[in-house]
C-alpha positions in Angstrom: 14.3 3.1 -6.2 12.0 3.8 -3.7 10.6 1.0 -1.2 7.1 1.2 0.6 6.2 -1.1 3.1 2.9 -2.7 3.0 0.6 -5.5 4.8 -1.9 -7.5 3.8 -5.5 -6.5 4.8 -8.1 -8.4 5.4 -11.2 -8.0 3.5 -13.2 -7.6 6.4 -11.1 -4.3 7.3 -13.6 -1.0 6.2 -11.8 1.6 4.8 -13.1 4.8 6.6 -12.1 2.7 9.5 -8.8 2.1 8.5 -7.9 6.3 8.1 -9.2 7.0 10.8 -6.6 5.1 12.5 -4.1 6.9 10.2 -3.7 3.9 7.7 -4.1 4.2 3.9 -6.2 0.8 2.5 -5.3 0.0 -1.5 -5.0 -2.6 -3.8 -2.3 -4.0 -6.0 -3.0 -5.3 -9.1 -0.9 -6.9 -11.5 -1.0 -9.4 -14.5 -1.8 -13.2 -14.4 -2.3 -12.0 -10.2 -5.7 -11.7 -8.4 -5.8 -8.2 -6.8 -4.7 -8.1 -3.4 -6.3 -5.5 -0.9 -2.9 -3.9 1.4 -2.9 -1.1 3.9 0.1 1.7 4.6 0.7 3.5 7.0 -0.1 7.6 6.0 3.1 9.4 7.3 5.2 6.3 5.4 2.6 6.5 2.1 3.5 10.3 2.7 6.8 9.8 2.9 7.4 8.1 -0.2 5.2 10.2 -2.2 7.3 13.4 -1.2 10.1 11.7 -2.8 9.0 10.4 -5.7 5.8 12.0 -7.0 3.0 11.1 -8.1 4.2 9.0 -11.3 7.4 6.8 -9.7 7.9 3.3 -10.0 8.0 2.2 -5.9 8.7 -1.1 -5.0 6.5 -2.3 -2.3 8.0 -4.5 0.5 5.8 -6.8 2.9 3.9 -9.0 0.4 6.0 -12.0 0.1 7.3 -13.9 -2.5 4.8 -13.8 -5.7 
């Protein structure tokens, strides 16, 4: 399985702001958890996608212990 490391964002980070310095914003959402907004960088985001398509199960790394 593939791993993709993430960070946390703040909420006050803008998006078009965020790729322009080459940094993919998202959000995780998941049951009985409130979504959290994460960034990525692009060439690792890339990366992974090149390996594992567009409908892969990637584990993401960064977030801490849920």
């Amino acid at each position: 399985m593939l791993t993709l490391a993430v960070e946390k964002r703040p909420e006050s980070a803008k998006a078009p702001a965020l790729r322009r310095a080459g940094i993919v914003p998202g959000v995780v959402y998941g049951a009985h958890y409130a979504a959290m907004p994460i960034s990525v960088q692009a060439s690792a985001f890339e990366k992974v996608l090149r390996e594992a398509g567009e409908a892969a199960i990637v584990s993401l790394s960064g977030l801490g212990a849920r």
